[in-house]
N, C-alpha and C positions, 0 to 999 in steps of 0.2 A: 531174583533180579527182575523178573518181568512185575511181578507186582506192584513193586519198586516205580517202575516208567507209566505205571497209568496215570502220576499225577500232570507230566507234563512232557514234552522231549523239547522242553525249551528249556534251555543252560542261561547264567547270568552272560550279558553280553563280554564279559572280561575273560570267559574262558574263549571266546573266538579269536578275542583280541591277541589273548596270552600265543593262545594255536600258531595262529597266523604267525607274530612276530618271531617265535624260535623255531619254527622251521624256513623260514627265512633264513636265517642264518645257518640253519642245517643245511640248507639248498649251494651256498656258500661252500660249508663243509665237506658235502659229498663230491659237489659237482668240478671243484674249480683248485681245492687243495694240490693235489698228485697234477695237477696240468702244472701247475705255478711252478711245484721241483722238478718236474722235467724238461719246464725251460730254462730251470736257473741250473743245469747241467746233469742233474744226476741220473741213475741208469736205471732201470726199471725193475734191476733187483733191488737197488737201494731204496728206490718208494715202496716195493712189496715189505722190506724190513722196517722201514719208518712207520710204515702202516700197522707193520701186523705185532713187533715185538710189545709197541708200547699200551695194547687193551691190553697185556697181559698182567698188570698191574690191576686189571682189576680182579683180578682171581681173591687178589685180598683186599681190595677197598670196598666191592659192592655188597658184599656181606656184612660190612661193618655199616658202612648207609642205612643198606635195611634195615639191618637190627637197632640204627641211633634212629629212625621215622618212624618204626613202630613203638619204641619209648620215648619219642622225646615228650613234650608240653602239645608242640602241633608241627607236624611235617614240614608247615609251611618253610620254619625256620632251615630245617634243613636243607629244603631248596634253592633258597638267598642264599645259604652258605656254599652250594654247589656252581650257583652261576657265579659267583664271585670268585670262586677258583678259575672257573673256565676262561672270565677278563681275566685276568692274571696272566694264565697262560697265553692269550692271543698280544699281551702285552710284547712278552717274552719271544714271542714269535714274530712279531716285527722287530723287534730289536734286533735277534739274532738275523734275519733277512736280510736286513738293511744297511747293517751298519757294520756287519762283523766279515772282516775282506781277507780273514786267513785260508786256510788251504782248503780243497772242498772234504777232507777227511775230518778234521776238525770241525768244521759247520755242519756235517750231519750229524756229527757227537751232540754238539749244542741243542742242533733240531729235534733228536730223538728225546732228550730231557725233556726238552719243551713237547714233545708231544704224550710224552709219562705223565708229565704234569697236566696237560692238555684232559685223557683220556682217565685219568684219576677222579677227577671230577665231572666232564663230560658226559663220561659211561651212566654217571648216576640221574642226570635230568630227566630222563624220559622216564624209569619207573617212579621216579618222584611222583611227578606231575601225573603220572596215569594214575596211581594213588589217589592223590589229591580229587583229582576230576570223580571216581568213581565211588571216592568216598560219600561226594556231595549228591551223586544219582542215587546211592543207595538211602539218602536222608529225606531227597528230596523229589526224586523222580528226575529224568532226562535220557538223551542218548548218546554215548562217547563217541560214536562215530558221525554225532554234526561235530562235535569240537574238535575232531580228528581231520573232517575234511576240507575247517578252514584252515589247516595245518599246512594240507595239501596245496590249498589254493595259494597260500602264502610262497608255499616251496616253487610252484611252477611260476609264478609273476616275478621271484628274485630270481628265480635260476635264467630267465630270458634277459629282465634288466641287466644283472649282476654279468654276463656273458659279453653283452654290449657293450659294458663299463671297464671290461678286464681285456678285451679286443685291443683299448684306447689305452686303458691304464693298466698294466700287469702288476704293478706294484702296490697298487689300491685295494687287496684281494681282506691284506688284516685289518687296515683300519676301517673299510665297512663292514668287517664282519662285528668288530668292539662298538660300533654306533648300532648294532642291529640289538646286541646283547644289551647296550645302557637301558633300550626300549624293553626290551624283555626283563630286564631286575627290576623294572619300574613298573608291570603289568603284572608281576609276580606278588608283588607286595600288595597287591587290592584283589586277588584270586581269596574267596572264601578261605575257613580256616578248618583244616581236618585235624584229629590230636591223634595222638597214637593210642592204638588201644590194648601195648602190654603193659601190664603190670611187674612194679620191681620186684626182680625175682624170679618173673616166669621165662622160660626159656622157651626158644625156638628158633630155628635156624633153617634154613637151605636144604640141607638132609630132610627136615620131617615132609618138605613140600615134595621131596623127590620120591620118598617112600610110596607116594602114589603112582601105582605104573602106569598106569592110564596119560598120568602126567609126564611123566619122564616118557613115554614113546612120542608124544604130541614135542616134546623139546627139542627131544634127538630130531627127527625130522624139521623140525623150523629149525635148528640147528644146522641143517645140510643145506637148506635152502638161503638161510643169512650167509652161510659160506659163502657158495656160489656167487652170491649175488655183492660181496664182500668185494669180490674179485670184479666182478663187472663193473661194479660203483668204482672203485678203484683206480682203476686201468682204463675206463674208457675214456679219460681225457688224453692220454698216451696214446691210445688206439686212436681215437680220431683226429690227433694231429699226423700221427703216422698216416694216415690216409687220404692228409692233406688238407683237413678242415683247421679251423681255426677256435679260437673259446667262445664266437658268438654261437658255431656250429653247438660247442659242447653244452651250450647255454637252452638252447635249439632242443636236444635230445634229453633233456634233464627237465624240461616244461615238458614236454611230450608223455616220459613215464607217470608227472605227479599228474597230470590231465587223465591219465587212462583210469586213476584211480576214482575220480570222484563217481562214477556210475553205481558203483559197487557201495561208498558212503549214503547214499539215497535211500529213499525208502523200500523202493523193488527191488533194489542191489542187494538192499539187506536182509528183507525177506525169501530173497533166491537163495545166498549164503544159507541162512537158518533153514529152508525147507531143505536144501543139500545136506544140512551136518557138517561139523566144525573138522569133522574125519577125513569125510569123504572130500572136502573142498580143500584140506591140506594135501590128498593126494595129488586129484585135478592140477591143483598148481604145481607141483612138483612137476610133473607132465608135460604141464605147458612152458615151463622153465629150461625145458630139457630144450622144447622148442625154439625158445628165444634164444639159446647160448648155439644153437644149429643154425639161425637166424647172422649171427652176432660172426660166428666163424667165418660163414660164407659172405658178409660184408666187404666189397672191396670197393667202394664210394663211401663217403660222409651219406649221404641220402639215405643208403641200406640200412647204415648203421640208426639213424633215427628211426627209423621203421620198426627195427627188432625192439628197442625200450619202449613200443609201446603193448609189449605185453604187462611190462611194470606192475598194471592194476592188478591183472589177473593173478599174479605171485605175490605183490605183497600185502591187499587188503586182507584177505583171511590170516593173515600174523599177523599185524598191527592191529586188528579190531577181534577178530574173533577168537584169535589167541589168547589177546590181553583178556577178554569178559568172559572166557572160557574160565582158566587159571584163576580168577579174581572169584567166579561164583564158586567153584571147588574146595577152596581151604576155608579156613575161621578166620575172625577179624582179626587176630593179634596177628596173622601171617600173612595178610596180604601186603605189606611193605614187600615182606621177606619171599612172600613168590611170583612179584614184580621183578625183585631182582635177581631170583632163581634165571627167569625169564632171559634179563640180560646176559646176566652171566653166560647162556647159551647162545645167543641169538649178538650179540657185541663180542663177548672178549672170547668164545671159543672161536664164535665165527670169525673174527676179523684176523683172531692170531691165523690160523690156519688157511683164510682163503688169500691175505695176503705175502703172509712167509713162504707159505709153500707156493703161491702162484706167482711170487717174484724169482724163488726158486725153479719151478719149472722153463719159466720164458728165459731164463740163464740155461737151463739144458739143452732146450730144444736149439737156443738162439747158435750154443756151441756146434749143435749139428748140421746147422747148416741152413734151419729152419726158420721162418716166422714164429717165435716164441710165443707174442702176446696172439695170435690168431690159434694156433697148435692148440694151447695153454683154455682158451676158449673150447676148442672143441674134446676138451679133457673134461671139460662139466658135465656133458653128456649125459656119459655113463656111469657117473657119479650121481646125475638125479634120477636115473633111472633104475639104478642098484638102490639106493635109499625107497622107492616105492619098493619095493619087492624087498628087502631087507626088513624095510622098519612099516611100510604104508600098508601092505595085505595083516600085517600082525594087530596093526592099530586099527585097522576098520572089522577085525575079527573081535575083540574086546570092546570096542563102540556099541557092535548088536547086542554081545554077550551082558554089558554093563549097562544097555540101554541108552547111551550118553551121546546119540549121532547129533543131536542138536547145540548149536551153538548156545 
C-alpha cells in the first residue's frame, strides 16, 4: 500500500463529496434515531431491542454483499442497489411514524420490520464504499483517511444543524434523512468504477479472511469496542434527555465526538497511529474507552456528558482507518469485498446485537432494582474494556512482535 500513495494523496473531489454527504445522514442515524422513539413513548428496553435484534439480519445478508462485489461487473452497482434499499426503508419509517395510530405493541412490530429492512441493506454501505475508495488508492495513489475525514466533517456540521432542526421539528427526523440519501445515490453514481476481481467459480468467503489469527484477534477486539460504543451511540440521546438536555444538546455532543476525530485524519495523526502500530493503538483506545464510559457514568449535567464524547477520536479513528487499511493490505484481491465485510460483520451486527439487546436488557435489570439503569449499565463497560485488553490486547501485541506486523 505505501507504494501505492507515492503517486498522490489527492482523491477525485467526488469521493469528499460522496464522504461528506453519507455520513451526514449517518449523523442523523446514530445521533437522533433512539431520541425520536423515546419520545414517541417507548422504553429503553424496547429501543435496546429495536436496535440490536434487527443487525442481526445481517449475519446472512453481509456475506452474500460481499461475495455479489467481489463478482459482480463493478461494485459500484452494488452499492446503488444498497442505498436504494436503505430509501426504501426510511420510506417505510416515516410511514409507519406517522401515520400508523394503533397501539404502541403493534408499532414497534411495524418499526422493527422497518428496521430489518433498514439494517439489511444499511450494514452493507460502508464496506462497499471502503472497497470502492481503496480500490482506486491501490490503482491510483491517495489516502482513505482524507476521504474518511470529510466523512467526519459532514457528520459533525449535520449532527449540530440536524439537532437545532429536530429541537423545532421532531417529526422532520426521516424525511431529511431521505433528502440527505437522494444527494448521496446521486454522488454515488459518478464515484470511479471498481469491478470485482473473482472469477466464476472461485470461491471465497469470511472463513478464509478469519483463518488469519492475527486477523481474527484485531476483530474480536474492534468487536468489544463497537459494542460498547454500540451502547453509547445508542442511549445517549435517552441518557441526555434524562438529564435534562434537549436534541439540540444531543446535536451538541455528536459534533463534539466527530470533531475529536479529525486530528487523528491529518497528517501527524496519522503518522502517530503508524509509528504506534495498528496493535498497540487498538489497545490505547480500548483504555481510553474504559475512560470515556467512567466519564459517561459519572455525568450528572448535559455539560459532563458532552465532555466525555470527546474522547470519540481517540477510540474510533484506529477502527475506521487503520483497521480498514490494515485488513484491506492483508488478504488478496478476490477477498477484499469479503473481508470488508468480515469487518462488519464484527464491528455492526455482532456489536450492535449485543451492545444494544443486552444493554437494553441490563438498564431493565438494574432499573427493577431500584437503580439508574442506563447510568449502572454505563459503568458495566468498564470492565468489559478492560477484561478485552487483557483477554484479547496482551495476546495481540504478543503476535504483532512475533509476526512483525505492529505497523499499520
Amino acid at each position: 500500500m505505501a507504494n501505492d500513495r507515492k503517486t498522490t494523496e489527492k482523491l477525485p473531489n467526488i469521493f469528499y463529496i460522496y464522504y461528506a454527504a453519507l455520513f451526514m445522514g449517518n449523523a442523523i442515524y446514530n445521533s437522533f434515531f433512539s431520541a425520536y422513539f423515546s419520545q414517541a413513548g417507548m422504553s429503553e428496553s424496547h429501543i435496546g431491542l429495536l436496535f440490536g435484534i434487527a443487525p442481526m439480519v445481517g449475519l446472512v445478508m453481509q456475506p452474500i454483499w460481499g461475495g455479489m462485489a467481489d463478482r459482480a461487473k463493478t461494485k459500484n452497482r452494488i452499492l446503488l442497489l444498497v442505498l436504494s434499499g436503505v430509501m426504501l426503508s426510511i420510506v417505510v419509517f416515516y410511514l409507519v411514524g406517522n401515520f400508523f395510530h394503533g397501539d404502541l405493541t403493534s408499532k414497534l412490530l411495524l418499526l422493527s420490520g422497518a428496521m430489518i429492512l433498514f439494517s439489511a441493506f444499511q450494514n452493507a454501505v460502508i464496506p462497499l464504499q471502503d472497497t470502492i475508495t481503496l480500490d482506486y488508492i491501490s490503482r491510483h495513489g491517495g489516502y482513505y483517511g482524507n476521504a474518511r475525514m470529510s466523512g467526519t466533517i459532514g457528520y459533525a456540521v449535520m449532527a449540530l444543524v440536524a439537532g437545532a432542526i429536530f429541537n423545532r421539528l421532531p417529526d422532520s427526523v426521516f424525511p431529511l434523512y431521505f433528502l440527505i440519501l437522494c444527494f448521496v445515490f446521486y454522488s454515488a453514481t459518478r464515484l470511479p468504477k471498481a469491478s470485482g476481481y473473482r472469477q466464476k467459480g472461485e470461491k471465497g468467503s469470511v472463513f478464509d479472511v478469519l483463518k488469519d489469527k492475527e486477523i481474527l484477534l484485531v476483530l474480536l477486539l474492534t468487536c468489544v469496542q463497537y459494542t460498547t460504543m454500540a451502547y453509547g451511540h445508542t442511549f445517549l440521546g435517552p441518557y441526555m434527555l434524562a438529564l435534562g438536555g434537549n436534541s439540540a444538546l444531543i446535536g451538541l455532543a455528536n459534533t463534539v465526538q466527530a470533531l475529536t476525530e479529525i486530528p487523528f485524519h491529518i497528517k501527524w495523526g496519522r503518522n502517530l497511529m503508524k509509528k504506534i502500530g495498528i496493535h498497540r493503538m487498538l489497545v490505547i483506545s480500548t483504555l481510553l474507552g474504559a475512560m470515556r464510559w467512567t466519564l459517561t457514568a459519572l455525568s450528572h449535567s448535559p455539560a459532563l456528558l458532552v465532555i466525555a464524547n470527546g474522547f470519540e477520536g481517540l477510540m474510533l479513528v484506529p477502527l475506521i482507518v487503520g483497521v480498514v487499511e490494515y485488513i484491506n493490505s492483508r488478504v488478496e484481491k478476490k477477498l477484499k469485498a469479503t473481508a470488508q465485510t468480515a469487518l462488519t460483520l464484527f464491528s455492526v451486527v455482532i456489536a450492535r446485537t449485543v451492545g444494544n439487546i443486552g444493554g437494553g436488557a441490563l438498564i431493565d435489570v438494574f432499573d427493577t432494582m431500584g437503580l439508574n439503569g442506563m447510568r449502572m449499565t454505563y459503568w458495566v463497560l468498564v470492565p468489559v474494556s478492560l477484561i478485552a485488553v487483557l483477554a484479547i490486547g496482551i495476546p495481540l501485541l504478543a503476535m504483532g512482535r512475533k509476526n512483525k506486523t505492529e505497523e499499520i
